[in-house]
KOLGU-472317 format. One record per residue (C-alpha): x, y, z; residue number from 1. Coordinates in Angstrom, 1 decimal. Layout:
REM KOLGU-472317
{node {X, Y, Z}, NUM};
...
//
This chain:
REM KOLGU-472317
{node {0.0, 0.0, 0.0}, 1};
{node {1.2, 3.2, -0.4}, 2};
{node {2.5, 5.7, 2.2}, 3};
{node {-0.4, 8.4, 1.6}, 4};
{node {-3.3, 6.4, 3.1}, 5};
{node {-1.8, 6.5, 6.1}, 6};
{node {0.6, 9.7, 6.1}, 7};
{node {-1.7, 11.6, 8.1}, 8};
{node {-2.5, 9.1, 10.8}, 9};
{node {0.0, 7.1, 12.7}, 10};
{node {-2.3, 5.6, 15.2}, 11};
{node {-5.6, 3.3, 15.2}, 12};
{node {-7.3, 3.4, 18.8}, 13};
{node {-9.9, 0.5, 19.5}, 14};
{node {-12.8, 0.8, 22.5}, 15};
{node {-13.7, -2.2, 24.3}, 16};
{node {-17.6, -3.0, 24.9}, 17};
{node {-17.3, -6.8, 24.7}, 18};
{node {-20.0, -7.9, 21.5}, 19};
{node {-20.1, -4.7, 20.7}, 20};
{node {-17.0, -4.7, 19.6}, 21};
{node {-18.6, -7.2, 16.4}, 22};
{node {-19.3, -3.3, 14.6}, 23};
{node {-14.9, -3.0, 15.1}, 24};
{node {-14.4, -6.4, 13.7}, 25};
{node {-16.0, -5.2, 10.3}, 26};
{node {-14.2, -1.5, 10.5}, 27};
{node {-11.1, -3.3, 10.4}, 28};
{node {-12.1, -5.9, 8.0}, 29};
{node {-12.9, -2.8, 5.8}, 30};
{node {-9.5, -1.1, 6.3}, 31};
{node {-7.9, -4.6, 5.3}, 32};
{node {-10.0, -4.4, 2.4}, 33};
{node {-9.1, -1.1, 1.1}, 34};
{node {-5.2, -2.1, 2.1}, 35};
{node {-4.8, 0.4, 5.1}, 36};
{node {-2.2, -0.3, 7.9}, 37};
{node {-1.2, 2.0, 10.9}, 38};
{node {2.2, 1.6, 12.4}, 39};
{node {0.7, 1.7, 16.2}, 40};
{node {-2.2, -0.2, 17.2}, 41};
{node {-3.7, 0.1, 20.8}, 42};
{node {-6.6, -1.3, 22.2}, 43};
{node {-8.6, -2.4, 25.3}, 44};
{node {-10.7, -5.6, 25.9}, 45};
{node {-12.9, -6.6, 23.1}, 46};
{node {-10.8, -3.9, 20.8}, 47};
{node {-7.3, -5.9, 21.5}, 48};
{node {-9.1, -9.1, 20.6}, 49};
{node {-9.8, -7.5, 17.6}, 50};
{node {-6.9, -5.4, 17.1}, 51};
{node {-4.3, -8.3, 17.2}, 52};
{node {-6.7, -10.0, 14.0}, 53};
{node {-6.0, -6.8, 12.1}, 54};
{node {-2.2, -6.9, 13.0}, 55};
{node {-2.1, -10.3, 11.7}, 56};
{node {-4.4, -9.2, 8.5}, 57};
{node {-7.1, -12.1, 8.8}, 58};
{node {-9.8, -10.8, 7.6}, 59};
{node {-13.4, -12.3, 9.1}, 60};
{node {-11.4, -13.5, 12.0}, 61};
{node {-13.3, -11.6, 14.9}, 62};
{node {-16.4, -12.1, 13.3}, 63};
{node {-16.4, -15.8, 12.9}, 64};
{node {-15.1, -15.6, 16.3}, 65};
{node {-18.4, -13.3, 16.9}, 66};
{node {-21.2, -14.5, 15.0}, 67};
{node {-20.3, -18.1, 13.1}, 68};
{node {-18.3, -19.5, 16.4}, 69};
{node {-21.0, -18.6, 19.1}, 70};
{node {-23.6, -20.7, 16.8}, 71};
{node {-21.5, -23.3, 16.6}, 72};
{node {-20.3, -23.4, 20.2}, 73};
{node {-21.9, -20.8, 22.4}, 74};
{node {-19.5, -20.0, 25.0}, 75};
{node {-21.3, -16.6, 26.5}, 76};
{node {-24.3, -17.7, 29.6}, 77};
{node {-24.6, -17.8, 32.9}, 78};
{node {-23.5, -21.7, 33.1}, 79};
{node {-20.0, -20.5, 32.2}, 80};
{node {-20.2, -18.1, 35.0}, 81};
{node {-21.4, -20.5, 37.4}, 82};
{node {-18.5, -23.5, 36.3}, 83};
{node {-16.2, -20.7, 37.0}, 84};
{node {-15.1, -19.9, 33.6}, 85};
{node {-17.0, -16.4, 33.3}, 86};
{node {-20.0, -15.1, 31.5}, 87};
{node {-18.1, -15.3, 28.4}, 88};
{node {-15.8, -18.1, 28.4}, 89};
{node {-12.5, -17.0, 28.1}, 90};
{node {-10.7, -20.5, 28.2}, 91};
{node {-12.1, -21.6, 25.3}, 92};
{node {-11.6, -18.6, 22.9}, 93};
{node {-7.8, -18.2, 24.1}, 94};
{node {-7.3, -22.0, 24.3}, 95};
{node {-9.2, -23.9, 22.2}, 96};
{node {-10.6, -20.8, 19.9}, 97};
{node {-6.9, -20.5, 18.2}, 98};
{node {-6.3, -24.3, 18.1}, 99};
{node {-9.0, -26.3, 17.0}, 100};
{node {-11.4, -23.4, 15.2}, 101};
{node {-9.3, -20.5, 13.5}, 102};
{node {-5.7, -20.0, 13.8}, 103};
{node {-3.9, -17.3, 14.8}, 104};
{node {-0.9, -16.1, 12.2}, 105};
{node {1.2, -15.3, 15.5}, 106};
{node {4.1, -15.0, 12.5}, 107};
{node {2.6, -12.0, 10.4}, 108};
{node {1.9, -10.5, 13.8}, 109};
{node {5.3, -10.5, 14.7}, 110};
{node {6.6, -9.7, 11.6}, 111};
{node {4.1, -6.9, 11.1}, 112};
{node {6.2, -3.6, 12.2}, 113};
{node {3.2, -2.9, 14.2}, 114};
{node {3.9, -1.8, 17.9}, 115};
{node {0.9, -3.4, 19.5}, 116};
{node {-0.5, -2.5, 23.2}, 117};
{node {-3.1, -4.0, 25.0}, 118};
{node {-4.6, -1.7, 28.2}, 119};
{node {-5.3, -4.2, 30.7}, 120};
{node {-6.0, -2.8, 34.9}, 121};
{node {-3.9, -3.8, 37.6}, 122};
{node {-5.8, -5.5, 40.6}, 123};
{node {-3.1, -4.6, 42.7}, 124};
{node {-2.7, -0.5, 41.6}, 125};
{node {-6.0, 0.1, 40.1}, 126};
{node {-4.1, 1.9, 37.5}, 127};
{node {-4.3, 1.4, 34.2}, 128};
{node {-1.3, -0.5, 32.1}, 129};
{node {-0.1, -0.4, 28.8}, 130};
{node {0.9, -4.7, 27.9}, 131};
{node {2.8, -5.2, 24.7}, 132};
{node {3.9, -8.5, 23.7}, 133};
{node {5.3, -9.6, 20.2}, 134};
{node {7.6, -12.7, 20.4}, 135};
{node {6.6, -15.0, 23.3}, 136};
{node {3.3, -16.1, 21.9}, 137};
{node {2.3, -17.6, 25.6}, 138};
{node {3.0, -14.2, 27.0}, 139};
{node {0.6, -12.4, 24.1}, 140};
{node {-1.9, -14.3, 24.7}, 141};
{node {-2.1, -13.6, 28.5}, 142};
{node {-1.7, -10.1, 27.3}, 143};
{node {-4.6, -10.0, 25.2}, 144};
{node {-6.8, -12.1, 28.0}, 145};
{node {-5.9, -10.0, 30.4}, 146};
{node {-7.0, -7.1, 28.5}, 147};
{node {-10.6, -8.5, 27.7}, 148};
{node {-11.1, -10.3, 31.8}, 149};
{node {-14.2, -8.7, 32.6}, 150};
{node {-14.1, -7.2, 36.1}, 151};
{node {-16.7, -9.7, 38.2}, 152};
{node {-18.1, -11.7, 35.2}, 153};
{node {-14.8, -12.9, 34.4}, 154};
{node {-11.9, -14.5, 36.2}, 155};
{node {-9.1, -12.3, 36.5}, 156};
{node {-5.7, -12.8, 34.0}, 157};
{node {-2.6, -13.1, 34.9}, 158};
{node {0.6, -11.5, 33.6}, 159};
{node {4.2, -11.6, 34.8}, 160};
{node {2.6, -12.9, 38.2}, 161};
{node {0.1, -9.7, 38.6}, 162};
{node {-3.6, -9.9, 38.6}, 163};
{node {-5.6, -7.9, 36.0}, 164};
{node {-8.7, -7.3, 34.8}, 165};
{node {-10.3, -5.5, 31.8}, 166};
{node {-8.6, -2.4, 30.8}, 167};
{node {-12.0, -0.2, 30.3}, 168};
{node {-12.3, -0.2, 33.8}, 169};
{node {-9.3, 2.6, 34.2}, 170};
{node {-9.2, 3.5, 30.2}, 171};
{node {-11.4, 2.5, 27.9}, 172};
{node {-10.4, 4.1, 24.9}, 173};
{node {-6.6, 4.7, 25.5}, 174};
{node {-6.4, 8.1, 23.5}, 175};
{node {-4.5, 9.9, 25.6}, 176};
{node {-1.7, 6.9, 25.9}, 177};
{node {-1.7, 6.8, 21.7}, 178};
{node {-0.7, 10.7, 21.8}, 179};
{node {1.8, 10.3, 24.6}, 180};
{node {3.0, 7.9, 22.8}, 181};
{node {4.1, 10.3, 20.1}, 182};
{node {1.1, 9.7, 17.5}, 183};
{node {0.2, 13.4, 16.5}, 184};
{node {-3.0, 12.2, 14.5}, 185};
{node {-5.5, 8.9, 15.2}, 186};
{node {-8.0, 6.9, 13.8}, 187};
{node {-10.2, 6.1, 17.0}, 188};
{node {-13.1, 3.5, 16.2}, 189};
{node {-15.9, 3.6, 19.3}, 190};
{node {-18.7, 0.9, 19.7}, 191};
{node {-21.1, 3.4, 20.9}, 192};
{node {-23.5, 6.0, 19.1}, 193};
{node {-22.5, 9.6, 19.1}, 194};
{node {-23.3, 11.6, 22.5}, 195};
{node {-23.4, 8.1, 24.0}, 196};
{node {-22.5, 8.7, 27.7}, 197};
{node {-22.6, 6.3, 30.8}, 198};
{node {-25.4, 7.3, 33.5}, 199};
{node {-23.5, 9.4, 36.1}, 200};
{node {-23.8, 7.4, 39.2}, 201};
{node {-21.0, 5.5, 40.8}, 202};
{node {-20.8, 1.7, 41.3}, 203};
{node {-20.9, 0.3, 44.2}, 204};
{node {-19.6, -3.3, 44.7}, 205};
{node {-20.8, -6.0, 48.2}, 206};
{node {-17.7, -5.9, 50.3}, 207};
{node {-16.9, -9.3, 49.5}, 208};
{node {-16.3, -8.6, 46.0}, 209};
{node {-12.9, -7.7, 45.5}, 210};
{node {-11.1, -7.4, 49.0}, 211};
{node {-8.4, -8.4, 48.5}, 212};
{node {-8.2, -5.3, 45.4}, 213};
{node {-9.2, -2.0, 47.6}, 214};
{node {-7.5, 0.0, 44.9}, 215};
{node {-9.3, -1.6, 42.0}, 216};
{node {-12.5, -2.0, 43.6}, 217};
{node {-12.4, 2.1, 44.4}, 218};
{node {-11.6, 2.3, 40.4}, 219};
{node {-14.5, 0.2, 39.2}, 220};
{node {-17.2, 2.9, 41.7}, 221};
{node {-15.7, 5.6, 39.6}, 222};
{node {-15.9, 4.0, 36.0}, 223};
{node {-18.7, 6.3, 34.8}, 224};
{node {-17.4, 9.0, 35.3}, 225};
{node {-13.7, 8.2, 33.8}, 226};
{node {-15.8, 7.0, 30.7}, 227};
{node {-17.9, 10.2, 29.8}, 228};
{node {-14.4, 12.2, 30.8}, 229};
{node {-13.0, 10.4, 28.4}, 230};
{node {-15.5, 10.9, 25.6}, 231};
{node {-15.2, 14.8, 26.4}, 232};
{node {-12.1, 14.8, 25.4}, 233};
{node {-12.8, 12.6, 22.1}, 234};
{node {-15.0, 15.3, 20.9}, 235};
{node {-13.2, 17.9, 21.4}, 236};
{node {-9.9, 16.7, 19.6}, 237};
{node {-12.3, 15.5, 16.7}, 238};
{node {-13.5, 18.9, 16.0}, 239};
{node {-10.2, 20.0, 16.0}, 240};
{node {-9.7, 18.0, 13.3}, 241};
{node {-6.8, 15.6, 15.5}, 242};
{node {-9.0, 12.5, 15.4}, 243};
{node {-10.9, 10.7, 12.9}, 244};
{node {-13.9, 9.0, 14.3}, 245};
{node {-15.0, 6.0, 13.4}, 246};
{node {-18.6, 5.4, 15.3}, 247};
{node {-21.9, 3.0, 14.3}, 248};
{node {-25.2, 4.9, 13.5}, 249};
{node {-27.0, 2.2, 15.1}, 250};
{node {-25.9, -0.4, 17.5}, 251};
{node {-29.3, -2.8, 16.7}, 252};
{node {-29.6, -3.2, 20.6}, 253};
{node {-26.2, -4.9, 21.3}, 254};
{node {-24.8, -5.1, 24.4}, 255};
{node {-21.7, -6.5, 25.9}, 256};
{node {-22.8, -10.3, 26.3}, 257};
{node {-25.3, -10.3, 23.4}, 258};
{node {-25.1, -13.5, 21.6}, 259};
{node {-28.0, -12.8, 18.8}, 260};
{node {-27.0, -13.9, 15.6}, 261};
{node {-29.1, -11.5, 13.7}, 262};
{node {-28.1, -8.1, 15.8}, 263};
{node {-24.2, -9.3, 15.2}, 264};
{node {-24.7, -9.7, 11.7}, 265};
{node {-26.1, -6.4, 11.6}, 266};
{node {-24.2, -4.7, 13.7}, 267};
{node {-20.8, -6.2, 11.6}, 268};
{node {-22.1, -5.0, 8.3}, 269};
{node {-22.9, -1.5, 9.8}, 270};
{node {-19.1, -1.8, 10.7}, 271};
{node {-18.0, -2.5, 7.2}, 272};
{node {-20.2, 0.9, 6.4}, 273};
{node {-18.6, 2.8, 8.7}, 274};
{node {-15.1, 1.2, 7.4}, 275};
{node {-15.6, 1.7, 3.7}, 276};
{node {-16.4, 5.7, 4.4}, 277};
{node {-13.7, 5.8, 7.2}, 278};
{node {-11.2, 4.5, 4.3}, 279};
{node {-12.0, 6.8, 2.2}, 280};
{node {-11.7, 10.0, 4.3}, 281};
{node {-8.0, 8.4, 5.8}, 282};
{node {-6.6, 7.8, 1.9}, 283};
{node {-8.1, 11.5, 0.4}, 284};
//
């Protein structure tokens, strides 16, 4: 591809919001399409899943993961939850997932160029980290799991001996690490509708949950609030023209553990929309 598609952008930014992210899996399947690469790549929970696909340039990867997989193995319920596994069973799609079902080209990924960074939280801190993993395939995928371990409905990954759990929980769309990271100009691609903001309340956990974690459970009350700051700021550098948007019109009513076939579908294609324009606008 040539170097003007992505002159003007060094960065691609991925939000989590678990099934949600099924409307990033066909942005990205779109930018593969139309040949576009960024030289950083960051994202948290369900946007690292699908981040590491894009790195690795296997297109319809997340969303066979998504859609086609959850049909033929559905591996998000409460029966999960209660076997320990999670809500969404994480053992199977960073275990079994990449060796029985679809493959991942750990290879292309680490021959890529890209610099790749997961944002997992640290139980122990509370704080947000920035994971980046390109040559011990073992450690990646922790990485990556890490990054997606929802706080409560999940079990909690491990990396290096430290607990973590999803990184939206401290920042859910790592912006501000992409531009201290030197990127001048970013693609960002949300999984929520414009003005989208999280009810402004804080959360407020049993005591048992989490004691261990004081630090992190005193993150997770102020989630909300870190969120909608977040999006602030979004808005503002998109009207000054620092970030491209990349955002779905309509999310056809899916939330984080949806598993229905027809709203993912929908929601995908609505992502390959949203991709095809975004493309265009990043290679004008």
């Amino acid at each position: 591809m040539s170097d003007q598609k992505t002159q003007n952008y060094s960065a691609l930014v991925l939000e989590g919001g678990g099934m949600r992210g099924t409307f990033t899996a066909g942005v990205l399947d779109s930018f593969i399409d139309s040949g576009i690469t960024f030289p950083y790549v960051i994202g948290t929970s369900a946007g690292a899943s699908a981040g590491v696909s894009f790195v690795s340039r296997q297109r319809g990867r997340t969303r066979f993961s998504n859609i086609d997989l959850l049909a033929l193995r559905p591996y998000i319920g409460l029966r999960h939850l209660l076997a320990g596994r999670g809500v969404i069973d994480l053992d199977f799609l960073f275990n079994e997932y990449p060796q029985r079902y679809y493959p991942f080209d750990f290879e292309v990924y680490r021959n890529s160029g890209v610099r790749f960074v997961a944002t997992a939280t640290n139980a122990e801190t509370g704080e947000a980290e920035y994971l980046e993993e390109m040559s011990d395939f073992e450690r990646f995928t922790a990485v990556v799991r890490a990054s997606c371990s929802l706080p409560v409905l999940c079990p909690m990954g491990r990396v290096d001996g430290r607990f973590y759990v999803d990184g939206g929980v401290c920042d859910s769309i790592p912006v501000r690490r992409a531009l201290a990271d030197g990127n001048d100009r970013c693609v960002v691609v949300l999984t929520q509708k414009r003005g989208f903001r999280k009810p402004l309340r804080q959360i407020r956990l049993p005591w048992f949950v989490y004691r261990r974690f004081p630090r992190l459970k005193n993150a997770l009350r102020f989630r909300n609030l870190r969120y909608n700051s977040e999006m602030d700021f979004i808005e503002q550098l998109e009207a000054s023209g620092r970030l491209l948007v990349v955002r779905p019109s309509d999310t056809f009513g899916v939330g984080r553990c949806t598993s229905d076939a027809g709203r993912l579908a929908a929601l995908y294609d609505e992502g390959i929309r949203a991709g095809i324009e975004a493309s265009a606008r990043i290679a004008h």
